[in-house]
N, C-alpha and C positions, 0 to 999 in steps of 0.2 A: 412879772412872771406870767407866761401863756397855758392859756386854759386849751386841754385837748378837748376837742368837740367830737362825741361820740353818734355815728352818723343815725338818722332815724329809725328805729326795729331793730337794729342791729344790736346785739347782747355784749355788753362791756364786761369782756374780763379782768378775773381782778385775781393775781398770782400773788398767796400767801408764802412769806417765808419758813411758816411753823403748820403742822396740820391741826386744825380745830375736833375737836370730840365733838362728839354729838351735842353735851350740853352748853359749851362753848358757840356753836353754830347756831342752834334753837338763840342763845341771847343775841348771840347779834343780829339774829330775823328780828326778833321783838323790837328792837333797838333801831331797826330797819322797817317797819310795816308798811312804807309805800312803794320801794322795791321790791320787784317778782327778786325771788334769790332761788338758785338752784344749784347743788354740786354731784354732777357726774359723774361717774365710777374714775374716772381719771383724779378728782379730788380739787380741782378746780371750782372757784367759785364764779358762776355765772351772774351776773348784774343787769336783769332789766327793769329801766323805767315804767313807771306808767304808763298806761295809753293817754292819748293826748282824745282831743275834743271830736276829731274825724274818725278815730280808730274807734272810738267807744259807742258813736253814733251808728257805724254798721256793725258793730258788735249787735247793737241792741235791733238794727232792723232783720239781721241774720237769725237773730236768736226769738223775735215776734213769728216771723215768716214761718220756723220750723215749729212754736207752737201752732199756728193756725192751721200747719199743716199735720201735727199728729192730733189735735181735735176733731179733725174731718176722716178718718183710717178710726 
């Protein structure tokens, strides 16, 4: 069996045959804590991974830069 390879930042859709309620959706976030999960007004569930090692490292120089910069304002 081949495994599809979902390309990097790119959000994996994931088409459910039945709609989840709300507390149906909450357990499967729980059941999921390291997927971003998001569903749309369309009802779609969006699936992204983690950031990987480089996305997280200018997460974090982005997010220094704009402290240093509303310390000084």
């Amino acid at each position: 069996m081949s495994k599809t390879r979902v390309p990097t930042g790119q959000p994996m859709m994931l088409h459910l045959p039945l709609d989840l309620d709300d507390e149906q959706l909450l357990e499967f976030c729980r059941m999921n804590r390291e997927w971003r999960i998001e569903r749309p007004a369309e009802g779609d569930l969006e699936l992204m991974p983690p950031t990987g090692g480089e996305t997280g490292a200018r997460n974090l120089r982005i997010a220094s830069s704009l402290g240093s910069w509303a310390e000084k304002d």
